[in-house]
C-alpha positions in Angstrom: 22.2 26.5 -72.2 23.4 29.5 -70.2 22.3 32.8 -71.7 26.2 34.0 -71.5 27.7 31.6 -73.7 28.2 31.7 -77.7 27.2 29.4 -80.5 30.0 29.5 -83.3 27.5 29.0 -86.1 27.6 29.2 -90.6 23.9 29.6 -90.5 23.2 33.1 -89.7 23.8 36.2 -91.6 25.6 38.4 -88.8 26.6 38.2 -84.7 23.9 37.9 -82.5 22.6 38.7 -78.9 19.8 38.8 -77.1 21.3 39.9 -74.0 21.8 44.3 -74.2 24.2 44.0 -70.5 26.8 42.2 -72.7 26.9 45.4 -74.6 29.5 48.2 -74.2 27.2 50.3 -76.4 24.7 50.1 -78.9 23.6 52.0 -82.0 20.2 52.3 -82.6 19.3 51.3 -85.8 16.1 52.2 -87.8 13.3 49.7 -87.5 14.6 46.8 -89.6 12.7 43.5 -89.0 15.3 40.3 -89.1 13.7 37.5 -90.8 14.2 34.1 -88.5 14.7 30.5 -89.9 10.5 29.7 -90.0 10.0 33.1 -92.2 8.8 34.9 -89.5 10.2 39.0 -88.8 11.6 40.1 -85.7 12.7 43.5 -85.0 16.2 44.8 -84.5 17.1 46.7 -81.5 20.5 47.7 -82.7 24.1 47.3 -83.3 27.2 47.5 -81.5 30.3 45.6 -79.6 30.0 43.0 -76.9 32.9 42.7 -74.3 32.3 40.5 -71.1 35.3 38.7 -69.7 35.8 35.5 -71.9 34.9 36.9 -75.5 35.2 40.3 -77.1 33.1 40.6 -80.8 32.0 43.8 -82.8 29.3 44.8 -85.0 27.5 42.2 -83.1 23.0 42.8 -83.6 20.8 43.1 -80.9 17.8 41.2 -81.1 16.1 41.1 -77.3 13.3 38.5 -78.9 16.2 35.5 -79.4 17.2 33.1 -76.5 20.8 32.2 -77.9 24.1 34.2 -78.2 25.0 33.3 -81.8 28.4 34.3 -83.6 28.9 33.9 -87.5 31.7 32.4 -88.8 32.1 34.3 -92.2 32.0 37.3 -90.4 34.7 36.7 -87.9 37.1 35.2 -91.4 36.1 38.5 -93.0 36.9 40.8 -90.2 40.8 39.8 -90.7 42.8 37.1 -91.5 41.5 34.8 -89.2 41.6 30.9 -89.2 38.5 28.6 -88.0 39.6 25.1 -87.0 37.2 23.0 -86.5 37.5 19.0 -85.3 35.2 16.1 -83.6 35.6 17.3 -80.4 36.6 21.5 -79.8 37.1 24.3 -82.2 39.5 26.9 -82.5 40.0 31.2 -83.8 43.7 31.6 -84.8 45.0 34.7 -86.0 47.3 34.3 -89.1 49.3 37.3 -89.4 50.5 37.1 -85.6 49.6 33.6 -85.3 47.8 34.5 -81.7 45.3 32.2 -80.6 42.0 34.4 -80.5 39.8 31.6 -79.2 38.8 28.0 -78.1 35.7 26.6 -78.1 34.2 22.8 -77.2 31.7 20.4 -78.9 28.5 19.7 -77.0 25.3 18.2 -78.4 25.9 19.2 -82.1 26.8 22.7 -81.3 30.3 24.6 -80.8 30.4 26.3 -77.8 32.5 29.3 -77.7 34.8 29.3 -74.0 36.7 32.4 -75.1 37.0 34.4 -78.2 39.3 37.8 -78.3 38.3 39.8 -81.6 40.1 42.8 -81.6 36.9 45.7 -80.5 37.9 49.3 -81.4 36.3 51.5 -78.6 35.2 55.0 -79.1 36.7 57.7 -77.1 33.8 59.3 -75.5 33.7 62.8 -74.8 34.5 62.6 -70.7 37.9 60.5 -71.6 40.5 63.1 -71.1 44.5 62.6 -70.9 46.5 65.4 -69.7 49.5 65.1 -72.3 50.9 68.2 -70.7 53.8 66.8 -70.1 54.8 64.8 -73.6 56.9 67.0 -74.7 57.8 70.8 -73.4 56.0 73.9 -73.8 55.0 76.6 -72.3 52.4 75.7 -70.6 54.7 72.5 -68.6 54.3 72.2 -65.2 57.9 73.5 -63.2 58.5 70.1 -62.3 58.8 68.9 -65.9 61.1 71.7 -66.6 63.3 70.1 -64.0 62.8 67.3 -65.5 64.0 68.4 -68.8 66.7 71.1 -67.2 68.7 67.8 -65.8 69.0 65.7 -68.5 65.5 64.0 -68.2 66.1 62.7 -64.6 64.2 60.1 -63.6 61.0 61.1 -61.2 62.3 59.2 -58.0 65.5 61.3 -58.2 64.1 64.1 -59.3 61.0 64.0 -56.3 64.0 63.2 -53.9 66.2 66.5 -55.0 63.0 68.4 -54.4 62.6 66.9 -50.9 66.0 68.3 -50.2 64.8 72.1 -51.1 67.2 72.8 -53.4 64.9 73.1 -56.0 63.4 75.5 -53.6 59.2 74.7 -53.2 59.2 72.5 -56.3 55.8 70.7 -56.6 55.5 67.3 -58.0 53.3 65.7 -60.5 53.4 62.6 -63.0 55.6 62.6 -65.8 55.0 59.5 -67.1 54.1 60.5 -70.4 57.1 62.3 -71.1 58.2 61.6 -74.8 62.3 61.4 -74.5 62.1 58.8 -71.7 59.3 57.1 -73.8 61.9 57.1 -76.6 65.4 57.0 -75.1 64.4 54.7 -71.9 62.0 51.9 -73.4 63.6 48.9 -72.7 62.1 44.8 -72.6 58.9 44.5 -70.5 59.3 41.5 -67.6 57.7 38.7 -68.4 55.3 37.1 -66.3 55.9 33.4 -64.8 54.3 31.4 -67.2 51.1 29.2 -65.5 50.3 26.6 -67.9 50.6 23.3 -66.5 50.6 20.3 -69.1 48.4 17.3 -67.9 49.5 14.7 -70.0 52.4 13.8 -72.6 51.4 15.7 -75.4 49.0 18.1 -74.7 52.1 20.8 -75.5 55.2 20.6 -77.9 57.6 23.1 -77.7 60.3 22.9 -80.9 63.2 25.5 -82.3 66.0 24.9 -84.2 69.7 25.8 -83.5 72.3 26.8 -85.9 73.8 27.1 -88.3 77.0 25.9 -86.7 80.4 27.3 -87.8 81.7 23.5 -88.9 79.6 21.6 -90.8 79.4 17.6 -89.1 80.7 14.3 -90.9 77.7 13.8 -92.9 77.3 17.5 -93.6 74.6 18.7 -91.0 75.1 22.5 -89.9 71.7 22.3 -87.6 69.6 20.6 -85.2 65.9 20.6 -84.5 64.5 19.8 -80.7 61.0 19.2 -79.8 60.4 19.0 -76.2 57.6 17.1 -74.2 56.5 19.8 -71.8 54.7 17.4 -69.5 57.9 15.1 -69.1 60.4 17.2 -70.5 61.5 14.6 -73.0 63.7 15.7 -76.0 64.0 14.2 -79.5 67.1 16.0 -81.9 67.1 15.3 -85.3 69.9 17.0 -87.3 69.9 19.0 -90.5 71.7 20.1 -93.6 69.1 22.8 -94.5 66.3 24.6 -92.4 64.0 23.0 -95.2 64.7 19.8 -94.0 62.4 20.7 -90.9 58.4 19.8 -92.9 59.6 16.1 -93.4 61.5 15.9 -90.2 58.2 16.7 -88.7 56.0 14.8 -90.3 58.0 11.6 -89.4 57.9 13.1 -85.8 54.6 13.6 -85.7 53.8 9.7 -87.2 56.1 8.4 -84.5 54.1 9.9 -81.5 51.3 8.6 -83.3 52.0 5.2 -83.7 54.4 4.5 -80.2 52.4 6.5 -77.7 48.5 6.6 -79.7 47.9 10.4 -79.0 47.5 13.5 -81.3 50.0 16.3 -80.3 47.6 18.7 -79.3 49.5 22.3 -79.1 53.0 23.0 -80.9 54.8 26.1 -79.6 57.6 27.5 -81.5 58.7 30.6 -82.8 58.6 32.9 -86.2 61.2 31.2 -88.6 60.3 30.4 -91.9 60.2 26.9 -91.5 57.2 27.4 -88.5 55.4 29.8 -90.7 55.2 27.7 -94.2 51.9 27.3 -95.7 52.5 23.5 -95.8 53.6 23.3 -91.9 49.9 25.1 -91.1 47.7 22.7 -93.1 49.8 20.0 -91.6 49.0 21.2 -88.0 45.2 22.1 -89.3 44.4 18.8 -90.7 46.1 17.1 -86.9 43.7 19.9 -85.2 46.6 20.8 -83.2 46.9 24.6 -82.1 50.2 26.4 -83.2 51.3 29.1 -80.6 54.2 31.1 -82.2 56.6 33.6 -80.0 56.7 37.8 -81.0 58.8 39.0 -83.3 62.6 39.0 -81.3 61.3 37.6 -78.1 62.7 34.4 -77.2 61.5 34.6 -74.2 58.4 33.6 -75.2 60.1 30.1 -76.0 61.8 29.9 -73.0 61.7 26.1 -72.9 63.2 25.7 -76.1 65.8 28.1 -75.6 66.8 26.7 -72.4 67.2 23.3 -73.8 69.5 24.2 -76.2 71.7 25.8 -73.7 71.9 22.8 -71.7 72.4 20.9 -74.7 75.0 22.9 -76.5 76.4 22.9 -73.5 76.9 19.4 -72.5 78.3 18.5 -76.3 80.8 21.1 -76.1 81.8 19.9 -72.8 82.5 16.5 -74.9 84.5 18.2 -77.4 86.6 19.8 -75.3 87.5 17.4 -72.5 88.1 14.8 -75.0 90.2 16.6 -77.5 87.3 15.3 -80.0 87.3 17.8 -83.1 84.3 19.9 -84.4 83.5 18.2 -86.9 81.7 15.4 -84.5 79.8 18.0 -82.8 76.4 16.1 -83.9 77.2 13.1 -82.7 78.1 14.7 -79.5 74.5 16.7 -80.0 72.8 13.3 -79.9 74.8 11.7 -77.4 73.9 14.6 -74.9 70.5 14.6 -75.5 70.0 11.1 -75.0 72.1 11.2 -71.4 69.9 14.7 -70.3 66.7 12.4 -70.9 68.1 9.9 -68.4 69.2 12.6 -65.6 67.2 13.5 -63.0 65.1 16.7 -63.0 63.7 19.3 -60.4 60.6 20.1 -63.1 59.4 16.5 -62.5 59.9 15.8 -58.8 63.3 13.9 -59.2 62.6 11.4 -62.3 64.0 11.4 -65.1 62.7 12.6 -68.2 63.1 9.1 -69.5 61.1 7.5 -66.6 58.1 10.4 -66.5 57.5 8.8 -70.0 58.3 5.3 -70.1 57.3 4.3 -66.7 60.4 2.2 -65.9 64.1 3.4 -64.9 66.7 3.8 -67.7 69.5 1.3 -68.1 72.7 3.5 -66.5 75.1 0.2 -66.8 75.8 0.7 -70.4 77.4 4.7 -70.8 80.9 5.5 -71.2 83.0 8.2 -72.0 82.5 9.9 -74.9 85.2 10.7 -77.5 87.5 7.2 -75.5 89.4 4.8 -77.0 87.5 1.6 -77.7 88.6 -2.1 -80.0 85.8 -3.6 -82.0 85.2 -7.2 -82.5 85.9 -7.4 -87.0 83.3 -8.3 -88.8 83.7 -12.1 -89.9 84.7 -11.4 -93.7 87.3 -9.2 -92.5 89.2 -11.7 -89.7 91.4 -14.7 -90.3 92.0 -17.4 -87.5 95.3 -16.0 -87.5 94.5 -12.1 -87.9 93.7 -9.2 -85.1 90.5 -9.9 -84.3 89.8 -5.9 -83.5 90.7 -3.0 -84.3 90.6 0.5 -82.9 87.7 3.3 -82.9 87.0 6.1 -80.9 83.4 5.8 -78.7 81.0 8.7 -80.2 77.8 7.7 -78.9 74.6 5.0 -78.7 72.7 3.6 -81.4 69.0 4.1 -82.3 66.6 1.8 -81.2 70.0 -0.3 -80.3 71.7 -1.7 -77.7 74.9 -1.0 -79.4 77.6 1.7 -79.5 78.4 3.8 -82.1 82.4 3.6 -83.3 84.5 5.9 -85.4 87.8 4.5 -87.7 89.9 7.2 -88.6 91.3 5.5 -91.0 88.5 4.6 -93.5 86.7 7.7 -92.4 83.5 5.3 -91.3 81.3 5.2 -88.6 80.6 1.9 -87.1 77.5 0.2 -84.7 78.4 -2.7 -82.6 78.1 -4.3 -79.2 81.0 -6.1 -79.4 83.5 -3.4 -77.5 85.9 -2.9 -74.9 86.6 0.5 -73.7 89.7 2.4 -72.7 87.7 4.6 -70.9 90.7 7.0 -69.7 92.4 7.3 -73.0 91.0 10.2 -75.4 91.4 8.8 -78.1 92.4 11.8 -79.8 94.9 12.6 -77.5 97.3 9.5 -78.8 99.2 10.7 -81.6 97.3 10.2 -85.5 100.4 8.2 -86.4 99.9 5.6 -83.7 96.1 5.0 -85.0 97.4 4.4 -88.3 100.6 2.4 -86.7 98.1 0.4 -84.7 95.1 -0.6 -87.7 97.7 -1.1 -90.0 99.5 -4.0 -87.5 95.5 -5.1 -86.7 95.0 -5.4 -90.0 97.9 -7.8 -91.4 
């Protein structure tokens, strides 16, 4: 084993090192002999923090006489409120508060081996670290250039530097002004965000979920949100909709069991962000007990969940677009939710080099030969009990989507207020349905119906 990596270990008493370069500084400590797991005393060099590039830990002991980096689990859950994860094959340092994920580790020979792990060091300003706050807020002792600063309305320093270039701030010298407390206050705006470089291997290895709403009209069977979870490797979506946000533990747990049972894999990292229903007690056993890491956005920074977020754009989107060009009123607006989501799965996409979503995870070519128009007007074969030798033997719907699991399409009456699955249908495919008059429905079924 290489003397830089860390054993995450419940046997010690404390952190442990051997190696004294690890160590941003160390306290010396009076002579106090550590007792070893034979009985036998070795001496203590001191205490202090280790930082190297992959793992960050303080009050760590410095013992030169060991030969392994070891690091105690009670005192990294006592240091904060930290959770240890620990399954057959990796481990893992989540912090609960901010839900950040400290550090990862892997299983090798009977031993957890540490690949990174971020505890939080406090470093001590030494005596040589100086910052010249001479410019943080005005005194007398400002530079002119920060009176000029202040004199026109806290000018930025580019324009500022630039006036002085011109001389007519006659032989104004510059300096840094960074620290300036107005800007600091007035200006702060969003940092940019860096171009994300995770790259998912398999289906799986990342979820990313949100939920949208609530949504101004409630739909036929009372649902005022949605939930998404989106493969990241295939960019697959599944939409399950919602009455309440509490809805969202069971929803999951019936997600989760399908991945488990169609595709054989463990979902190994969820990303979301902070809403209550991502943040229950319940949701975080759940997720402990799979083994699979929960990465949660900041506080008001979608950004952070930019999948997501973009997903339900498109989607939103693409069911409005329904609505609206089919005169098909709000109140359908989830079964226009699932209709899009099921036809954006199908389309090809850029983030996986011109396949589908639906072909990156199935392997084969979705079947393009049965869509039609959404919100069109469509006649159903009746069901046997309800047709005569001499009676209509269909009756009008309007098309609202595609079954589940299916091959069938998913019909509304407007008369008994029902929604109906069949795949015995004939499509006017350039009649909205809602653009005939209501009378002429009812005109039509009752005639069908005689």
């Amino acid at each position: 084993m290489s003397h830089s990596e860390w054993v995450l270990d419940s046997g010690v008493s404390h952190h442990i090192s051997p190696d004294s370069s690890s160590f941003t500084f160390v306290s010396p400590l009076s002579s106090i002999p550590v007792m070893t797991v034979d009985g036998t005393f070795i001496p203590l060099a001191g205490v202090g923090s280790v930082v190297t590039p992959h793992l960050s830990l303080p009050n760590v002991y410095l013992i030169p006489k060991l030969k392994l980096n070891l690091a105690f689990v009670d005192q990294i859950c006592d240091s904060s409120d930290y959770l240890i994860m620990f399954s057959s094959s990796f481990c893992c340092v989540q912090d609960l508060q901010s839900q950040k994920l400290l550090g990862t580790g892997r299983r090798e020979n009977g031993l957890y081996i540490l690949d990174e792990l971020k505890v939080p060091v406090v470093v001590a300003a030494t005596a040589t670290t100086t910052i010249d706050l001479s410019s943080f807020r005005l005194s007398i002792s400002s530079s002119s250039f920060y009176l000029w600063h202040s004199y026109l309305g806290l000018v930025s320093s580019s324009r500022l530097r630039f006036l002085a270039s011109t001389g007519a701030l006659e032989n104004l010298k510059t300096c840094d002004i960074f620290y300036c407390s107005g800007c600091k206050l007035a200006k702060f705006s969003v940092l940019p965000f860096n171009q994300s470089i995770f790259i998912s291997f398999s289906p799986f290895d990342l979820i990313h979920s949100d939920v949208w709403g609530p949504s101004p009209v409630a739909t036929k069977g009372g649902s005022r949100y949605y939930v998404s979870f989106i493969n990241d490797h295939t960019r697959y979506c599944w939409v399950y909709l919602m009455k309440h946000r509490s809805e969202f533990f069971e929803i999951y747990a019936a997600f989760r069991a399908l991945i488990k049972t169609q595709h054989s894999v463990m979902i190994k990292c969820f990303r979301c962000d902070l809403g209550g229903e991502y943040t229950s007690n319940k949701f975080y056993q759940l997720l402990a007990l799979d083994g699979t890491i929960h990465q949660t956005s900041c506080t008001d920074t979608p950004e952070q969940n930019g999948v997501a977020e973009r997903k339900h754009m498109h989607i939103v989107e693409t069911a409005r677009s329904f609505l609206l060009s089919a005169f098909v009123p709000n109140e359908f607006l989830g079964e226009a939710v699932l209709t899009a989501v099921s036809l954006i799965n199908t389309i090809s996409s850029s983030h996986s080099s011109g396949l589908s979503s639906f072909e990156n995870l199935y392997g084969f070519v979705p079947d393009y030969s049965s869509f039609r128009v959404f919100g069109c007007t469509c006649f159903i074969l009746r069901s046997h009990v309800e047709r005569s030798k001499l009676s209509s033997q269909s009756a009008i719907y309007v098309f609202l989507g595609y079954g589940e699991g299916k091959k069938v399409y998913c019909c509304f009456d407007q008369i008994t207020q029902k929604l109906y699955v069949s795949r015995h249908v004939v499509f006017l495919e350039d009649v909205p349905f809602f653009s005939i008059p209501s009378t002429t429905h009812s005109f039509t079924n009752l005639i069908l119906f005689v």
